[in-house]
C-alpha positions as CSV (number, residue, x, y, z in Angstrom):
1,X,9.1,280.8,-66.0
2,X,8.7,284.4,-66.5
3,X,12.0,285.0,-65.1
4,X,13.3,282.5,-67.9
5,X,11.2,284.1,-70.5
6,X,12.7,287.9,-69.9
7,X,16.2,286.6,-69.9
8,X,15.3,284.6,-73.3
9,X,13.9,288.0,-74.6
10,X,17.1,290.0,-73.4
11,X,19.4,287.7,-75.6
12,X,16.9,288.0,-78.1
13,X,17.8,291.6,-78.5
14,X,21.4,291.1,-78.2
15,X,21.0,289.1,-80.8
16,X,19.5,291.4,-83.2
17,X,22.3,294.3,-81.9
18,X,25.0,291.2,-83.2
19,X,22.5,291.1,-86.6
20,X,23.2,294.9,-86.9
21,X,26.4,295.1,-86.0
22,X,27.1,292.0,-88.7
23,X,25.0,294.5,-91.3
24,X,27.5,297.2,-90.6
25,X,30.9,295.2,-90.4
26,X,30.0,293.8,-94.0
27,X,28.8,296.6,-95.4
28,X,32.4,298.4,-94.6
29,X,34.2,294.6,-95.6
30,X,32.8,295.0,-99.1
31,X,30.2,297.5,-101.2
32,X,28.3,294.5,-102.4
33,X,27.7,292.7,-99.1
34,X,24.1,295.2,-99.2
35,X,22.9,294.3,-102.5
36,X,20.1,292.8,-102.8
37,X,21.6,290.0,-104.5
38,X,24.3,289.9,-102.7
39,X,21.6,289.4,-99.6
40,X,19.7,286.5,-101.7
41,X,22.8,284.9,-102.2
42,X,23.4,284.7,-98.2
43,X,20.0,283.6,-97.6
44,X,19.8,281.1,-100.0
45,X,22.9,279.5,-99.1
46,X,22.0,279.1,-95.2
47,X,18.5,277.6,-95.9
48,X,19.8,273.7,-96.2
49,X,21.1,274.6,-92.3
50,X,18.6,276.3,-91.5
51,X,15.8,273.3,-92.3
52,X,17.9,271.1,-90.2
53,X,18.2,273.5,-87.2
54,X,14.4,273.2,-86.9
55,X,14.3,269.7,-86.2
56,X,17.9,270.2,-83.9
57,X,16.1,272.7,-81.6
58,X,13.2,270.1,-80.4
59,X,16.2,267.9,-80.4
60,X,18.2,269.9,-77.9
61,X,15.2,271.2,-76.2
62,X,14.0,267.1,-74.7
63,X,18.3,267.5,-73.4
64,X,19.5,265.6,-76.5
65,X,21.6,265.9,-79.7
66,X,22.1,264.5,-83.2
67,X,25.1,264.7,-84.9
68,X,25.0,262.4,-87.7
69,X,22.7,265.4,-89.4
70,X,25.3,265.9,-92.0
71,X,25.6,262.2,-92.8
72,X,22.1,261.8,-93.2
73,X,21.6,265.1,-95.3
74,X,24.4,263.1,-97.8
75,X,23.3,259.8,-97.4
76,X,19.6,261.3,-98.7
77,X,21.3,262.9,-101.6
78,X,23.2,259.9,-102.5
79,X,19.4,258.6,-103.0
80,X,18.4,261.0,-104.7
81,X,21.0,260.5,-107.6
82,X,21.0,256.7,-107.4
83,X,17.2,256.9,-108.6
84,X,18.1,259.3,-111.3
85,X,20.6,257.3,-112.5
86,X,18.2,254.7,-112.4
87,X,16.1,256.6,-114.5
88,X,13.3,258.0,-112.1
89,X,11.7,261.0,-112.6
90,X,12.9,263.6,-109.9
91,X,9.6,263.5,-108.0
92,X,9.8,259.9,-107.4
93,X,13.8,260.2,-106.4
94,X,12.8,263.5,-104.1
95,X,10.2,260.7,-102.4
96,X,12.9,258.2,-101.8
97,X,14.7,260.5,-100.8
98,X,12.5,261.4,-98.1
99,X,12.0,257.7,-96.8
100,X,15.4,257.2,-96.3
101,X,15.8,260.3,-94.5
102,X,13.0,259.9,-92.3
103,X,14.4,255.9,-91.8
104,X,17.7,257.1,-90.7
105,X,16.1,259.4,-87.7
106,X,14.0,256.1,-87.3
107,X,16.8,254.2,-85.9
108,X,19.2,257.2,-84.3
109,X,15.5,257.8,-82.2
110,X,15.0,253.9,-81.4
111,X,18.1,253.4,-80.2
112,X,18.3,256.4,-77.9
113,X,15.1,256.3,-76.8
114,X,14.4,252.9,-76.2
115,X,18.0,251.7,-76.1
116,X,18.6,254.3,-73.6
117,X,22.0,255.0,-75.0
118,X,23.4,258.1,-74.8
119,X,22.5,260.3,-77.7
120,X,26.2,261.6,-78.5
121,X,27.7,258.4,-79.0
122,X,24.8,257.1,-80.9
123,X,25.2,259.7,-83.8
124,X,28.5,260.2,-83.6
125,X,27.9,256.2,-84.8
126,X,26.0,256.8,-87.3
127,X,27.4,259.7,-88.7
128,X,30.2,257.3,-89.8
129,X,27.7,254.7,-91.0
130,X,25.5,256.6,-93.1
131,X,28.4,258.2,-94.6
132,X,30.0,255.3,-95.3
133,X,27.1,254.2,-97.0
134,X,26.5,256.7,-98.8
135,X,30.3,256.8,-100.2
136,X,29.7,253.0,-101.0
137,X,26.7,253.6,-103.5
138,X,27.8,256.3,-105.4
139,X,31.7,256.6,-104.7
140,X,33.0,259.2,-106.2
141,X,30.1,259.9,-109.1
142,X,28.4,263.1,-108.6
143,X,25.3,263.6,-110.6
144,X,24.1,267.2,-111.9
145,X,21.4,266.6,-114.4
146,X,18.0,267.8,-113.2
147,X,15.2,269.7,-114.4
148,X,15.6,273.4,-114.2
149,X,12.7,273.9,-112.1
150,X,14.0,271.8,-109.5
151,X,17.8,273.8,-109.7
152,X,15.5,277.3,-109.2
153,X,14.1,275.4,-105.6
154,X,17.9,276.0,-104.3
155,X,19.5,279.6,-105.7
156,X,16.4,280.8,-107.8
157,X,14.1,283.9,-107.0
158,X,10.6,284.4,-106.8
159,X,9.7,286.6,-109.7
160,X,11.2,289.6,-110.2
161,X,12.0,289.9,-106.4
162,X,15.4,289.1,-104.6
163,X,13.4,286.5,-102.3
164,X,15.2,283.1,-102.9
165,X,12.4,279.8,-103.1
166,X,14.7,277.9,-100.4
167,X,13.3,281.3,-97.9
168,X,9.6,280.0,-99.0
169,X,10.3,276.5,-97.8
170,X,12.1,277.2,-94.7
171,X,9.3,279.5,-93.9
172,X,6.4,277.0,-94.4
173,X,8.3,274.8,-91.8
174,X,9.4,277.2,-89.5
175,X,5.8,278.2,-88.5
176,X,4.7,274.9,-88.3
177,X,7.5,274.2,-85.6
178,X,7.3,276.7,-83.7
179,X,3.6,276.4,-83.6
180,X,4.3,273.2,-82.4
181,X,7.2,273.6,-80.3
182,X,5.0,276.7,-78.6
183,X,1.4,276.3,-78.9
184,X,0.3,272.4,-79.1
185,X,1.1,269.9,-75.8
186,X,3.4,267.5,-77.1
187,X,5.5,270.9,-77.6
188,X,5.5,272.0,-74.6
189,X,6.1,268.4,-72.8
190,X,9.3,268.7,-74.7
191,X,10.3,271.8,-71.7
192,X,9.3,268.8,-69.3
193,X,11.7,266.1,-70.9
194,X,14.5,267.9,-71.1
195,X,14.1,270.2,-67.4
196,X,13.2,266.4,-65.9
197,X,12.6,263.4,-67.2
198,X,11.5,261.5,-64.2
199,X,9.3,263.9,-63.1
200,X,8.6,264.1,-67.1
201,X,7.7,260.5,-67.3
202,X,5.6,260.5,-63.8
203,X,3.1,263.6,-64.6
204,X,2.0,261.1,-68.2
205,X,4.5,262.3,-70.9
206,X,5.3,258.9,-72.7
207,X,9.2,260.0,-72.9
208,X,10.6,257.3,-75.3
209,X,7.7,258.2,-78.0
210,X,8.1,262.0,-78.0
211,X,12.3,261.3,-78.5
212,X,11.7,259.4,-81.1
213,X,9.4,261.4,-82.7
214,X,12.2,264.5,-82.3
215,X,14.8,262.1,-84.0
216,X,11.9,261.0,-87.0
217,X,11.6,264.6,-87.8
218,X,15.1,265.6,-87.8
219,X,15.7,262.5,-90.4
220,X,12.8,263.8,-92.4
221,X,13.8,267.5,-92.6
222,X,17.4,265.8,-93.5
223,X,16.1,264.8,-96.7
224,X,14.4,268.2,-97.1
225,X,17.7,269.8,-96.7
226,X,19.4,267.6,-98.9
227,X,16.7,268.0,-101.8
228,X,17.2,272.3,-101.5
229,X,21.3,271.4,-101.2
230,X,21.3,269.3,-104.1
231,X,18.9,271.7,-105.9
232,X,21.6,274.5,-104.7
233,X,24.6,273.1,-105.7
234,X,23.2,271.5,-108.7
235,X,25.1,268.3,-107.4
236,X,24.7,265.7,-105.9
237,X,27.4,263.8,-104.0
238,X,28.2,261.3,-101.8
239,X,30.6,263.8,-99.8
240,X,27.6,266.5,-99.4
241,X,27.4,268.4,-96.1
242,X,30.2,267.1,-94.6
243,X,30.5,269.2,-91.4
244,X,26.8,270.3,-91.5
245,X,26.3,269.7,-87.8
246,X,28.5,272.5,-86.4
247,X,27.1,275.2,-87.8
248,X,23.8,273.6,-87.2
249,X,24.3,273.2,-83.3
250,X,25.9,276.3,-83.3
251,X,23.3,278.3,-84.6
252,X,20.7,276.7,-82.4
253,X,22.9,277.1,-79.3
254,X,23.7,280.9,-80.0
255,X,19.5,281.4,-80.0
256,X,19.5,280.8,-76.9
257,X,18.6,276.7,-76.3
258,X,20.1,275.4,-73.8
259,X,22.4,272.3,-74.8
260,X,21.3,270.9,-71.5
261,X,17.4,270.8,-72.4
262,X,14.3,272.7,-70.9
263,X,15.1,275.9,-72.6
264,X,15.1,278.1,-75.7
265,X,12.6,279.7,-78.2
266,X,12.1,279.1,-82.3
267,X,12.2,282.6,-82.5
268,X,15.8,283.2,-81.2
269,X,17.2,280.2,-83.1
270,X,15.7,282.4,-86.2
271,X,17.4,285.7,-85.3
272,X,21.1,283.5,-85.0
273,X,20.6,281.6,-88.1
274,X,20.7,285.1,-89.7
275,X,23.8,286.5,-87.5
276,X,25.7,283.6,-88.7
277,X,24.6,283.4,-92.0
278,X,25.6,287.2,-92.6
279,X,28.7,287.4,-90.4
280,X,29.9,284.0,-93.0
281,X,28.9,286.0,-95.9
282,X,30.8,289.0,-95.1
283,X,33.6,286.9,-93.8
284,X,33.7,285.9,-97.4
285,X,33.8,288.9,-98.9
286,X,36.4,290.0,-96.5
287,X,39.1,287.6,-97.9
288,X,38.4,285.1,-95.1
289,X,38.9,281.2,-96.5
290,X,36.5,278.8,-95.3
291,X,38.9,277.1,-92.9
292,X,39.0,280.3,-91.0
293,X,35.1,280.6,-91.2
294,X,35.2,277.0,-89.2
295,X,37.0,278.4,-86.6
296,X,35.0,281.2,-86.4
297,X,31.8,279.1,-86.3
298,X,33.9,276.9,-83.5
299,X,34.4,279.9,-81.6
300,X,31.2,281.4,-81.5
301,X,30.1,278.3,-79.9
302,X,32.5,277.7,-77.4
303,X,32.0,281.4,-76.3
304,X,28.0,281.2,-76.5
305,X,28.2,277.8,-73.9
306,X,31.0,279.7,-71.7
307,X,28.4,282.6,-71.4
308,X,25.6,280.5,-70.5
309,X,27.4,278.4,-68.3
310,X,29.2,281.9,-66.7
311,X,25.2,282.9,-66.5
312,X,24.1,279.9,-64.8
313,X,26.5,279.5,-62.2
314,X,26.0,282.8,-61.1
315,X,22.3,282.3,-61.1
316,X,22.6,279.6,-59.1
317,X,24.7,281.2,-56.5
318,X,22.8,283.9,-56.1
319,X,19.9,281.5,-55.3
320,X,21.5,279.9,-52.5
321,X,22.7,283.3,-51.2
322,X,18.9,284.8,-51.4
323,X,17.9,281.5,-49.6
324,X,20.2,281.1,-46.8
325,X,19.5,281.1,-43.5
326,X,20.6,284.2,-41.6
327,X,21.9,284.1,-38.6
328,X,19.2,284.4,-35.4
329,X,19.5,288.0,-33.2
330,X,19.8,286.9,-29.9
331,X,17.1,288.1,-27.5
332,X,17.6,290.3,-24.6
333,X,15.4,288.2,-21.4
334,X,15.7,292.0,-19.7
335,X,12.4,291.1,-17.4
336,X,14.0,287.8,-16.3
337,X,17.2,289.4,-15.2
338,X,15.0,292.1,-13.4
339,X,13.5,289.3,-11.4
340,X,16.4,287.8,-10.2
341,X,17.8,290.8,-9.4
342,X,14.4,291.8,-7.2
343,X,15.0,288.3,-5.9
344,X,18.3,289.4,-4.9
């Protein structure tokens, strides 16, 4: 564990050399990537990811994924402007909202954990079938009337300062998972589900519960997202966050989490949202169209999972070096052949 825990920490600091070094390539890309509301902007745009990535890291941590994070995030904000069409106030459509959100990760987590289908193929499911739905209801409508303090909970500022209110929110939750994830017991049996989950299941952890409640929170932070997107874009749509879950999984892969399970800290997850929210932000300053930021985003991950795979394999290989046998000196009997020679 300690091992584990310095080699989390070293790619910790690498990661905050890649922060700086993204700090530097913008600030040379444009003279307005360092203004402050230039910084706000960035921030304020990566917190609907960044809410999801939360839920995504206990996700990946128990060895499993969602990808249907996206779909759900739209199918919530389809939801949200049904009710208003409906006439509901925006506190009771931000509720509904929520239920449907936290519904959705209901049934991705019932049927992987007590389906026992693999996780992959279940989302990828029901990525198409909450989208679908949610293009269904609303078709191609989009709804932008809402209250102005709700539009200042997704691109507005505290005060007089640059600090956006979507930074506030994400905060809140962010120390209460990784409090959780670090600190409490059902956070830590997480590490055990997803290093073994035989050996998980045999030392008391009730497996099935603890991946359903992963999946429950990642539909319920889903509709958290999709109230501060909605709030951001001032629109709502059945289309929105198409494509959410690769930067998502990206950015909790390039903390550190291993896709595998067992591995990976709240704290790196935080320093990579940040790398990738700045190195997108000065890739659009720089001219860059968001196609090419996709393949960007593809390619960090693909080169974060080569690494840790390159990593691992050589960890392991070194192991069985360090542990094999060596070969036996043979011994000299030089008193034995002394006695045969006095027998002689």
């Amino acid at each position: 564990m300690t091992r584990l825990g310095g080699s989390l920490a070293r790619w910790e600091s690498l990661l905050l050399l890649f922060l700086i070094g993204a700090f530097i390539y913008g600030s040379f890309a444009s003279p307005y990537f360092l203004t402050a509301s230039n910084v706000s902007i960035a921030i304020a745009g990566a917190m609907p990811g960044a809410i999801v990535a939360l839920p995504m890291t206990l996700i990946i941590v128990t060895g499993e994924i969602d990808i249907s994070v996206g779909s759900i995030v739209g199918l919530c904000a389809t939801s949200l402007a049904v009710c208003l069409e409906h006439g509901l106030p925006i506190e009771a459509a931000m509720a509904v909202s929520f239920v449907v959100g936290t519904v959705a990760g209901l049934v991705n987590g019932v049927i992987v954990a007590y389906g026992g289908l693999p996780s992959l193929v279940v989302t990828i499911g029901t990525l198409a079938l909450y989208r679908g739905i949610a293009q269904i209801i609303l078709e191609e409508r989009g709804v932008s009337s809402f209250p102005d303090w709700y539009q200042s909970m997704g691109f507005g500022t505290v005060g007089a300062t640059p600090i956006p209110w979507s930074l506030l929110i994400f905060a809140v939750f962010f120390i209460g998972f990784a409090v959780f994830l670090h600190r409490t017991h059902r956070g830590r049996a997480l590490y055990a589900i997803g290093n073994n989950r035989e050996a998980a299941r045999f030392s008391g952890i009730d497996v099935k519960r603890s991946i359903l409640g992963v999946f429950a929170a990642s539909g319920a932070m889903c509709s958290i997202a999709a109230i501060v997107l909605t709030a951001y874009l001032a629109s709502a749509r059945s289309d929105t966050a198409t494509g959410l879950a690769l930067p998502v999984i990206t950015v909790v892969v390039l903390g550190g989490v291993n896709i595998f399970g067992g591995s990976g800290t709240m704290g790196g997850v935080l320093i990579a949202l940040f790398v990738l929210a700045f190195v997108q932000n000065a890739l659009g300053l720089a001219g860059v169209t968001p196609e090419e930021q996709q393949i960007v985003t593809g390619a960090v991950l693909i080169a974060t999972l080569v690494l840790f795979g390159a990593s691992g394999f050589i960890r392991r290989k070194a192991a069985v070096l360090w542990r094999a046998p060596r070969p036996a000196v043979p011994e000299r009997r030089v008193g034995f052949a002394r006695a045969s020679d006095d027998g002689k």
